[in-house]
DOTOR-215123 format. One record per residue (C-alpha): z, y, x. Coordinates in Angstrom, 3 decimals, m for minus. Layout:
+----------+----------+----------+
:        Z :        Y :        X :
+----------+----------+----------+
:        Z :        Y :        X :
...
+----------+----------+----------+
//
This chain:
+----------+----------+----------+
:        Z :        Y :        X :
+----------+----------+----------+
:   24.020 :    8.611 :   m4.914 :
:   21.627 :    6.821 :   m6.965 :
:   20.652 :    7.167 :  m10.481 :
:   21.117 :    3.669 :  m11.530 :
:   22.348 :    0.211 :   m9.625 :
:   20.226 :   m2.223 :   m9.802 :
:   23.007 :   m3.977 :  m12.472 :
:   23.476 :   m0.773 :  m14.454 :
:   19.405 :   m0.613 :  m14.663 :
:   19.233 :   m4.323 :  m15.535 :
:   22.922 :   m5.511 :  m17.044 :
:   23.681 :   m7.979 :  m14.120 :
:   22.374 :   m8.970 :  m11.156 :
:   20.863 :  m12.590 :  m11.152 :
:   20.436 :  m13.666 :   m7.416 :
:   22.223 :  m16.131 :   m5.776 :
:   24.706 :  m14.558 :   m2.655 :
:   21.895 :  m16.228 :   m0.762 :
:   19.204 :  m13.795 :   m1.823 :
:   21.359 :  m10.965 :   m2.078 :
:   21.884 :  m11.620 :    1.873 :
:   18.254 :  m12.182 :    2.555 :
:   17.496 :   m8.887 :    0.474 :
:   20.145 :   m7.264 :    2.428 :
:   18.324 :   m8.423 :    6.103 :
:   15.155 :   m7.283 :    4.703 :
:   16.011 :   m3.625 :    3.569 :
:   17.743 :   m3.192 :    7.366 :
:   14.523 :   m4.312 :    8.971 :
:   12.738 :   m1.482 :    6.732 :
:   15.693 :    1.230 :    6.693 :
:   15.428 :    0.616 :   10.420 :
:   12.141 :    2.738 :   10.453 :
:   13.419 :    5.503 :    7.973 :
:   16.511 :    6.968 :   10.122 :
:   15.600 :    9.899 :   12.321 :
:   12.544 :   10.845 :   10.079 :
:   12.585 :   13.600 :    7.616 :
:   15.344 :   14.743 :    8.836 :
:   14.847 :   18.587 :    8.206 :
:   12.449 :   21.697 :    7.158 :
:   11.118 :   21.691 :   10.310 :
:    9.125 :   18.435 :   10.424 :
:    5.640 :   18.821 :   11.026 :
:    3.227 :   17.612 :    8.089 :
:    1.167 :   15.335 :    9.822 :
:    3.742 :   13.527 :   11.933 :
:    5.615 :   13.055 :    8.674 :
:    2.634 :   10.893 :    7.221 :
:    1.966 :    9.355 :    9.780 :
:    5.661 :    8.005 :   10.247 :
:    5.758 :    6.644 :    7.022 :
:    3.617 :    3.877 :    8.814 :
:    6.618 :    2.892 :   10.565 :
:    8.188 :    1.232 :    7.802 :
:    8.461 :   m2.414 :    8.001 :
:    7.527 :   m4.648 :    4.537 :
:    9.382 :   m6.829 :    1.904 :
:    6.305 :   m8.018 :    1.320 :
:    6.925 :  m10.718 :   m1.476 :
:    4.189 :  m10.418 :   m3.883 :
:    3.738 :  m12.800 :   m7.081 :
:    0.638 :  m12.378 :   m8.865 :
:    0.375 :  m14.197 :  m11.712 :
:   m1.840 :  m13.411 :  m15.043 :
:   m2.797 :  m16.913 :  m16.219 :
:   m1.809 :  m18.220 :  m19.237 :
:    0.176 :  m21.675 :  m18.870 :
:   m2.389 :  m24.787 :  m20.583 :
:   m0.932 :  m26.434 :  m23.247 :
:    0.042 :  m29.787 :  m20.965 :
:    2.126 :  m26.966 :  m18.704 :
:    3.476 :  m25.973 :  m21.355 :
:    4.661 :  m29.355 :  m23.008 :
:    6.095 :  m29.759 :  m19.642 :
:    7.851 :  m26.730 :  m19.262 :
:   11.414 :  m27.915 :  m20.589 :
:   11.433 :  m31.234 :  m18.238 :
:   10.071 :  m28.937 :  m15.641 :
:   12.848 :  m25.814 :  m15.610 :
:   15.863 :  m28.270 :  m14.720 :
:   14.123 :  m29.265 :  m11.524 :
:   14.547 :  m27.347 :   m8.406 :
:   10.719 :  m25.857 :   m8.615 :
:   10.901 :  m24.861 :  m12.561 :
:   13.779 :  m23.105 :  m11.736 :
:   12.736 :  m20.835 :   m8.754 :
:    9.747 :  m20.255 :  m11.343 :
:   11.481 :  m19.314 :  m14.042 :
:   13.743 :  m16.718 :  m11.828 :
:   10.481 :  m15.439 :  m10.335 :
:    9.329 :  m15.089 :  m14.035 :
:   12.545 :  m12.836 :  m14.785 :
:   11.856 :  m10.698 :  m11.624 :
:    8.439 :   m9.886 :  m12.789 :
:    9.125 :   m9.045 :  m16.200 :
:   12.021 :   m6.753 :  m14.557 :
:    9.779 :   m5.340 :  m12.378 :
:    7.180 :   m4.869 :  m15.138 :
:    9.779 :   m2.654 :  m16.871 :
:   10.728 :   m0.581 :  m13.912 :
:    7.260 :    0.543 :  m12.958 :
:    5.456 :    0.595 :  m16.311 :
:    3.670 :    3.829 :  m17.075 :
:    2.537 :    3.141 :  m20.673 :
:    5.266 :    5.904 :  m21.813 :
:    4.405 :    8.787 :  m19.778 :
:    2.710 :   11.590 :  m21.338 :
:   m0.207 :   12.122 :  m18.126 :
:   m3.748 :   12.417 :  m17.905 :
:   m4.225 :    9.261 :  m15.607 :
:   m2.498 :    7.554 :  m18.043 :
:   m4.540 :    8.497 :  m21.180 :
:   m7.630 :    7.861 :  m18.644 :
:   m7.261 :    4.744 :  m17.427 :
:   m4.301 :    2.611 :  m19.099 :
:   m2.863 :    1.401 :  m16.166 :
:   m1.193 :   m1.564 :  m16.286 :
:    1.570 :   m3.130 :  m13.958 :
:    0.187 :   m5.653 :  m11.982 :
:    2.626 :   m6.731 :   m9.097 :
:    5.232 :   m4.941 :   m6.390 :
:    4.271 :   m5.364 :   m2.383 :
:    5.986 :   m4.299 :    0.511 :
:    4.170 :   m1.401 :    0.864 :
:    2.118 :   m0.699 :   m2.664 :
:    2.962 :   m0.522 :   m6.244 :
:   m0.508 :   m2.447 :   m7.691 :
:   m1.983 :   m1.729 :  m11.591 :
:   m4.994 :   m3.183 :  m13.287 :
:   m7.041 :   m0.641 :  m14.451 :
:   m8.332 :   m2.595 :  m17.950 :
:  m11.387 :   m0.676 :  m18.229 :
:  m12.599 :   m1.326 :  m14.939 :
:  m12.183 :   m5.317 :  m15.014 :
:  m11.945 :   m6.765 :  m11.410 :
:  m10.224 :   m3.488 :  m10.016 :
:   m7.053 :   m2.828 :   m8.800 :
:   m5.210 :    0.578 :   m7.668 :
:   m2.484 :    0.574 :   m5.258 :
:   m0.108 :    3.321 :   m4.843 :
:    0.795 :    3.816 :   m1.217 :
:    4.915 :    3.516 :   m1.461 :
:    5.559 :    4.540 :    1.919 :
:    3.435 :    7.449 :    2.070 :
:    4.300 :    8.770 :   m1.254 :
:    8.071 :    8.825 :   m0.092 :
:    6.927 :   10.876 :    2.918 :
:    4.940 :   12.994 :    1.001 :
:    7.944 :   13.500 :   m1.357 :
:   10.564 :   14.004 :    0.887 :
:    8.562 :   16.213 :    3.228 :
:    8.446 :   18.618 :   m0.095 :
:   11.922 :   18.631 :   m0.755 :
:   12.619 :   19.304 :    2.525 :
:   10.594 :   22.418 :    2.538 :
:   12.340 :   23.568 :   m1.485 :
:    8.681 :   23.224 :   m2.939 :
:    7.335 :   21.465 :   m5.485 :
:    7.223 :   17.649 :   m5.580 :
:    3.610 :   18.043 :   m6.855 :
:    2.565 :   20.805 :   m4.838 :
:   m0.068 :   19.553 :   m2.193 :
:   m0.063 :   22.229 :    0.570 :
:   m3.145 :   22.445 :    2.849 :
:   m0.882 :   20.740 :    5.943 :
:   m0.330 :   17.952 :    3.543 :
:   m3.930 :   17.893 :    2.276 :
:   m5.105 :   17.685 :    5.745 :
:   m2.361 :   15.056 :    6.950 :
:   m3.301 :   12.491 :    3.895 :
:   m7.019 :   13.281 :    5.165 :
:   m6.322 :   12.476 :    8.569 :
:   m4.168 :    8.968 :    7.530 :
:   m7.074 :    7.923 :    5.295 :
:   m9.547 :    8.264 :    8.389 :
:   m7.053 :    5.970 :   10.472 :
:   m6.921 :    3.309 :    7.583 :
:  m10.795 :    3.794 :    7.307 :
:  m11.496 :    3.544 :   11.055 :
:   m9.286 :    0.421 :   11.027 :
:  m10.609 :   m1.546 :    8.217 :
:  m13.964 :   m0.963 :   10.234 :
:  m12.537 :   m2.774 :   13.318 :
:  m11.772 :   m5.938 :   11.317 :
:  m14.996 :   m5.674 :    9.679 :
:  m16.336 :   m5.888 :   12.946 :
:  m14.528 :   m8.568 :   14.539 :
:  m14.036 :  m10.956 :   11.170 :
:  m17.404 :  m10.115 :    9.463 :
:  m18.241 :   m7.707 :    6.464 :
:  m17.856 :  m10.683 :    3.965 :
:  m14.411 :  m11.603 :    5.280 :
:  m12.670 :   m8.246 :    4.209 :
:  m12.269 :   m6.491 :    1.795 :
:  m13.504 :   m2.864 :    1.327 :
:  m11.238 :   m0.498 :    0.036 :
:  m11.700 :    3.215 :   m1.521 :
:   m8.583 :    5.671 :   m0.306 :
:   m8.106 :    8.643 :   m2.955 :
:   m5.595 :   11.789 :   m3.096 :
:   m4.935 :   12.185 :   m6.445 :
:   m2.119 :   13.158 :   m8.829 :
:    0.223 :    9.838 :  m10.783 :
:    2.897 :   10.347 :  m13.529 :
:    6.229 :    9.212 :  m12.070 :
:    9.411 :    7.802 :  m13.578 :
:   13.002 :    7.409 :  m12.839 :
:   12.032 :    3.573 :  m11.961 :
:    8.809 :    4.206 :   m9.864 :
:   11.198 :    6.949 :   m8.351 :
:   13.689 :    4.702 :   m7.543 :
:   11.517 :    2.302 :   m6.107 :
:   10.172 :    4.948 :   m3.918 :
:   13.082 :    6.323 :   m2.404 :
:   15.431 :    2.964 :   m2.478 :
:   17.367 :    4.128 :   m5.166 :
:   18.606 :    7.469 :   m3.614 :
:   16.664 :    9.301 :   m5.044 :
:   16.569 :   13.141 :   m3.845 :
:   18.303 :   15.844 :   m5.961 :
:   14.522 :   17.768 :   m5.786 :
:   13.172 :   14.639 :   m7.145 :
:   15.051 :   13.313 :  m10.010 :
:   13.618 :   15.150 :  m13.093 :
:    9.670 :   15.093 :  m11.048 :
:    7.194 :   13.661 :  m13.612 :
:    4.383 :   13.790 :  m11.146 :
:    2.831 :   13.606 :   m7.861 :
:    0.164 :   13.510 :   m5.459 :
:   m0.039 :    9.942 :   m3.942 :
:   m2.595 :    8.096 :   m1.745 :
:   m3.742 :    5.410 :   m4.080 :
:   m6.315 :    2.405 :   m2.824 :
:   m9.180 :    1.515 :   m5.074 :
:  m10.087 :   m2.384 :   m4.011 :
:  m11.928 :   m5.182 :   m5.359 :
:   m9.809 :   m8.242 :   m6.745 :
:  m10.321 :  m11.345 :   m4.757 :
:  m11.598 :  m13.987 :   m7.207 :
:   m9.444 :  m16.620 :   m5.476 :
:   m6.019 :  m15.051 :   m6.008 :
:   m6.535 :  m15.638 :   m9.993 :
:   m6.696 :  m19.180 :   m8.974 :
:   m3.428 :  m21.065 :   m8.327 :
:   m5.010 :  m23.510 :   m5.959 :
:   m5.818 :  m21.134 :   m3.530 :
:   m3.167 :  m20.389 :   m0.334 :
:   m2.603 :  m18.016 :    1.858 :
:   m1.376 :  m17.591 :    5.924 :
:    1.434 :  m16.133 :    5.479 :
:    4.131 :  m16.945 :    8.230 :
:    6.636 :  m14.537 :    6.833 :
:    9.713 :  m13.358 :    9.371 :
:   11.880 :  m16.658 :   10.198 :
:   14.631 :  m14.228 :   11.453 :
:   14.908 :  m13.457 :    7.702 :
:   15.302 :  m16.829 :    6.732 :
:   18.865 :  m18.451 :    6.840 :
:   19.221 :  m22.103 :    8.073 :
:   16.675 :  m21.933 :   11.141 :
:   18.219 :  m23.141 :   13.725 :
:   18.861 :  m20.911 :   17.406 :
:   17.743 :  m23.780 :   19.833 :
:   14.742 :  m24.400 :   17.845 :
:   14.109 :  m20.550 :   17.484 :
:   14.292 :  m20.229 :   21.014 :
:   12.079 :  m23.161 :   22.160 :
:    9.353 :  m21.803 :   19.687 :
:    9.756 :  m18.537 :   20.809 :
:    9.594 :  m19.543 :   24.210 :
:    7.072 :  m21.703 :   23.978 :
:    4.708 :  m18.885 :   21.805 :
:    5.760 :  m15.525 :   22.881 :
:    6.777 :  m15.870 :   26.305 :
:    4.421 :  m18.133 :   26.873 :
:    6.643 :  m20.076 :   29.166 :
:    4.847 :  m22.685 :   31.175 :
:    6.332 :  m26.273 :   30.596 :
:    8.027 :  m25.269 :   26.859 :
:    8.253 :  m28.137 :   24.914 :
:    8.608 :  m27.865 :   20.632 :
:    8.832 :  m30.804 :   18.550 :
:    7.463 :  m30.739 :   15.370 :
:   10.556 :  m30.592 :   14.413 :
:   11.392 :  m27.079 :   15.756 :
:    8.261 :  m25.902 :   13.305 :
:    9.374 :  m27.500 :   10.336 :
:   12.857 :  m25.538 :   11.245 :
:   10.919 :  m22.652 :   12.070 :
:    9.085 :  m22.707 :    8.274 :
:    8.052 :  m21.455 :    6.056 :
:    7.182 :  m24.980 :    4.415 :
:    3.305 :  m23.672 :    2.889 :
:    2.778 :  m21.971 :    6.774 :
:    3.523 :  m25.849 :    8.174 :
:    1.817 :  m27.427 :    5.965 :
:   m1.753 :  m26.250 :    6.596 :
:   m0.900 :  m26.557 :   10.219 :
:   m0.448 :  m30.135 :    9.373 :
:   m3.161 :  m31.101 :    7.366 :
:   m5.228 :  m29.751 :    9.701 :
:   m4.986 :  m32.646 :   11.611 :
:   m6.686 :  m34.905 :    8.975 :
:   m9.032 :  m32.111 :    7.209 :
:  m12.026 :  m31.096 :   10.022 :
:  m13.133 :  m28.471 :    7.536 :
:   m9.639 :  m26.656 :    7.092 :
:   m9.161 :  m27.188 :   10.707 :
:  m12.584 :  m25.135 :   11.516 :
:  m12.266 :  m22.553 :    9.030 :
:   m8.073 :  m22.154 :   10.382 :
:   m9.208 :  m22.130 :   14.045 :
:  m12.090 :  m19.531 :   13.438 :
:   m9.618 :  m16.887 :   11.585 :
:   m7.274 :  m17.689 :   14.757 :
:   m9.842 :  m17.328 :   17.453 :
:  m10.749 :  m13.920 :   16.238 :
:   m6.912 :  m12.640 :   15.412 :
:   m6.905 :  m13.390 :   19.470 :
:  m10.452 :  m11.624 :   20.204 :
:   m9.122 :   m8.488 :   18.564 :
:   m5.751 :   m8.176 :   19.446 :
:   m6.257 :   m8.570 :   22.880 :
:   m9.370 :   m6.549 :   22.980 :
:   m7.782 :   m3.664 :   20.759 :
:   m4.134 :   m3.920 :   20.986 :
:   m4.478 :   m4.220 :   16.976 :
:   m2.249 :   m6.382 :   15.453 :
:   m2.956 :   m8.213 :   11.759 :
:   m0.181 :   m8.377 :    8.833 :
:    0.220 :  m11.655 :    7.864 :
:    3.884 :  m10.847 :    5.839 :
:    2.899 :  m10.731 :    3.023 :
:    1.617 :  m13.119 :    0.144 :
:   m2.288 :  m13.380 :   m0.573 :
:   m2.630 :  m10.300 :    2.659 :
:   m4.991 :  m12.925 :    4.010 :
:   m6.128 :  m15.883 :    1.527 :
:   m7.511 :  m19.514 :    1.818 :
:   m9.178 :  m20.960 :   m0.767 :
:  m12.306 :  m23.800 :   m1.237 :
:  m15.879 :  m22.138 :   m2.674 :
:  m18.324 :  m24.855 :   m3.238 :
:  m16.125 :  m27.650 :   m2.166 :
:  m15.718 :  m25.873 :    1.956 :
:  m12.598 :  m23.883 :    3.239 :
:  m12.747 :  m20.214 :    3.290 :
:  m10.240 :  m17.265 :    4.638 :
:  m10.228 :  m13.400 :    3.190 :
:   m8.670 :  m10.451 :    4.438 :
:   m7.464 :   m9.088 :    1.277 :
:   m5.424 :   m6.625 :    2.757 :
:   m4.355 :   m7.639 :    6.526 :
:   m4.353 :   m3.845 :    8.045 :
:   m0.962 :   m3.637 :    9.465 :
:    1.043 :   m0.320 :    7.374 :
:    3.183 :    0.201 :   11.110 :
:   m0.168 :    1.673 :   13.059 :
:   m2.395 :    0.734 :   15.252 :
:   m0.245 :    0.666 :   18.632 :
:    2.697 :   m1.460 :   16.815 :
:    2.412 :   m4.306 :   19.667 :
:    2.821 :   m1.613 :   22.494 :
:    5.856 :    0.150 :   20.976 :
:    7.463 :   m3.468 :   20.549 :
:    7.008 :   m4.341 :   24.277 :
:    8.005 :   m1.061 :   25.477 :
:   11.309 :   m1.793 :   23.083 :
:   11.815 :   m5.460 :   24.461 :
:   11.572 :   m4.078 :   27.965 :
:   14.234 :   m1.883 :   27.241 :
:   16.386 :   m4.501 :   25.617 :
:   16.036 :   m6.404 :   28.890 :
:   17.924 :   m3.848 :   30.801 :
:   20.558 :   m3.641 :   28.499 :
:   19.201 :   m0.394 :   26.959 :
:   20.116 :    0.639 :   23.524 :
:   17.423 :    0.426 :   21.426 :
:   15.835 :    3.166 :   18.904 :
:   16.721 :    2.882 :   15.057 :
:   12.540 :    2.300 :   14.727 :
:   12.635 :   m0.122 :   17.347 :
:   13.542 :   m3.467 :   15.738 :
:   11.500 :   m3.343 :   13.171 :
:    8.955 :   m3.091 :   15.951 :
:    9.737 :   m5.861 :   17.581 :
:   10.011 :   m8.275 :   14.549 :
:    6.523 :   m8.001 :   13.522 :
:    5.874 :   m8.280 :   16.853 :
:    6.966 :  m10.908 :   17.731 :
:    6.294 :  m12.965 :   14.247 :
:    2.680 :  m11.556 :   14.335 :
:    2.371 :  m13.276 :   18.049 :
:    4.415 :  m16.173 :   17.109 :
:    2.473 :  m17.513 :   14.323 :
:   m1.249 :  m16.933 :   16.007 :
:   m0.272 :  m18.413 :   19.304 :
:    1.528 :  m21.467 :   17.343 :
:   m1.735 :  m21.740 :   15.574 :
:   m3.876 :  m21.550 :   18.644 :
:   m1.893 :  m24.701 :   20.226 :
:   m1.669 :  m26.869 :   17.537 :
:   m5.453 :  m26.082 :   17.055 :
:   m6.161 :  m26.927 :   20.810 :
:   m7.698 :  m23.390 :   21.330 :
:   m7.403 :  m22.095 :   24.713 :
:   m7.018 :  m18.453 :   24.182 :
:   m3.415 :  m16.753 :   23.445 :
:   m2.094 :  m13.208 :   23.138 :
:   m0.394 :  m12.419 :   25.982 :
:    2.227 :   m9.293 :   24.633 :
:    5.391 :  m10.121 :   26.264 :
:    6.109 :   m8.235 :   29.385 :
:    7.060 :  m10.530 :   32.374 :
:   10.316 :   m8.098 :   33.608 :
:   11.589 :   m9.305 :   29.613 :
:   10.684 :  m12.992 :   29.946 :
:   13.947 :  m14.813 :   29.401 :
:   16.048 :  m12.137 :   29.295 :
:   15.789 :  m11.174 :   25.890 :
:   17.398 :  m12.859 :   22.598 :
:   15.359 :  m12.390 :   20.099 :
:   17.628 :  m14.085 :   17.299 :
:   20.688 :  m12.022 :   18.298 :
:   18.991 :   m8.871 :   18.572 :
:   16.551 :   m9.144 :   15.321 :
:   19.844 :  m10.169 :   13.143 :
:   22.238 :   m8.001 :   14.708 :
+----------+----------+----------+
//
């Protein structure tokens, strides 16, 4: 049982039945990794980290540390009773709960005296501070390994902060991976295009909210009174651009997610962009359906802006190169993971932080899983969540390539699936 529900924690729960059921779709897609993992004393330390890369993302960041002007905020009162002001001002309360669940200003902990870190934002797979004395700096706390790492402890009766020389050399092993990785899209986006980041084992204060976070509110009974830990935390470089609200980002998100998208549209898109069917016909129409509304939008003005249209096809034609050369796919779930902004009045991208957190052999595990699901196999409890970013991932940079009139696609899905498979029914259940 958990410590606290979220309404106990908060005094009442403030989202809509819609987002409640959207919430709900999104914690299956990630629970969907966690079954079958941890699952007793005898698990071996390095296969536990590395499994913790199986989870699939929430991935809803808001970042936002700008003070309102003074004309937004003469506007604000008009502003909350339209549709917009009021999304922002329930985003507003989310953040300000979130900033109370993971603050750390309370904790009696050498990091904390050190470096005063403060709450910054809540990803799929990181808890982000600022670090004020080191301006332009974030850390991010790995969630998913930090659960492994946790759990893998409990199951063994030691310590939560003990870090035994299996674990030691597991966490050592993962932060080669994520280095080695990073490299590769160095390598096929350019140095300036992504951002470097610095991987450290070190110990973090904990509390019953960064706790609860962690382990999705069941918290285990080794782990409640914990006031520390060793984590994998990322040292990276803000990118300027986030800090301003004109910037956008590609960020396609997971239509299966979404209510209100309609199955014949689903499946001509689909069709038309995963299977690659020869002949598949989608209206514009289907991709406004399809959504999300910022995603379809720069695909649209793309058709009057040359610039955007150059700087859109170039990330595209490379997502392509390296996919198909590596079997590497990128993560585009999440808010600001890659960014699109205007320096000196031309478009730019960033990889902020586009290395997908399910491995590097994510795409092959999701066809293997589709074949299956085309013989009427029962698939594994990781398996879904394989196929979903999958098949989004695929989606979105295929749909890209066509409207862009590039020639090149990824070709993942295998031909014994093709038309066999519904990807609707089976990613909702």
């Amino acid at each position: 049982m958990a410590a606290f529900t979220p309404m106990e924690r908060y005094g009442s729960d403030q989202r809509s039945a819609k987002e409640r059921r959207e919430e709900d779709v999104r914690r299956t897609a990630q629970d969907a990794h966690e079954r079958a993992t941890v699952q007793s004393g005898d698990v071996n330390a390095r296969e536990t980290m590395r499994a913790a890369a199986d989870d699939v993302h929430e991935r809803q960041t808001s970042v936002s540390g700008d003070a309102a002007s003074e004309q937004e905020a003469a506007a604000r009162p008009a502003a909350e009773t339209s549709p917009r002001g009021k999304r922002e001002k329930k985003r507003q309360s989310k953040e300000e709960r979130e900033r109370e669940q993971f603050d750390l200003s309370e904790t009696l902990h050498d990091i904390r005296e050190k470096y005063r870190p403060e709450f910054l934002a809540k990803g799929g797979e990181h808890l982000v501070y600022r670090i004020p004395s080191s301006p332009g700096v974030v850390a991010k706390i790995d969630v998913n390994f930090l659960r492994r790492f946790q759990n893998f402890n409990v199951s063994k009766k030691r310590p939560l902060n003990e870090l035994s020389p299996e674990l030691s050399d597991a966490m050592k092993g993962v932060i080669q991976e994520n280095r080695e990785r990073l490299l590769l899209q160095r390598q096929y986006f350019g140095r300036e295009r992504v951002l470097a980041i610095k991987q450290v084992i070190t110990k973090i204060p904990m509390t019953p909210g960064v706790l609860e976070h962690i382990h999705r509110l069941d918290v285990p009974k080794g782990a409640k009174d914990a006031t520390e830990s060793w984590a994998l935390v990322k040292i990276q470089k803000t990118a300027p651009e986030i800090a301003d609200p004109s910037h956008e980002t590609i960020a396609p998100n997971y239509a299966e997610m979404r209510s209100g998208v309609p199955h014949d549209a689903y499946e001509r898109v689909t069709e038309a962009y995963v299977s690659l069917k020869e002949g598949a016909e989608v209206s514009d129409a289907d991709i406004e359906a399809m959504g999300p509304a910022d995603f379809v939008s720069i695909l649209k003005r793309c058709e009057t802006d040359q610039d955007l249209r150059e700087t859109i096809s170039d990330f595209t034609a490379r997502a392509i190169r390296m996919t198909n050369d590596t079997g590497e796919m990128l993560d585009l779930a999440g808010s600001d993971n890659v960014t699109l902004f205007k320096k000196d009045g031309k478009w730019q991208y960033r990889l902020v932080d586009a290395v997908y957190p399910g491995g590097a052999d994510v795409l092959e595990k999701a066809a293997d899983a589709v074949s299956r699901a085309a013989k009427g196999e029962e698939l594994g409890p990781n398996d879904a969540g394989y196929v979903l970013n999958a098949v989004n991932y695929v989606r979105s940079i295929n749909l890209m390539a066509a409207r862009l009139g590039l020639k090149d696609r990824i070709a993942w899905m295998p031909k014994e699936a093709e038309g066999k498979v519904d990807f609707l029914k089976l990613l909702k259940g």
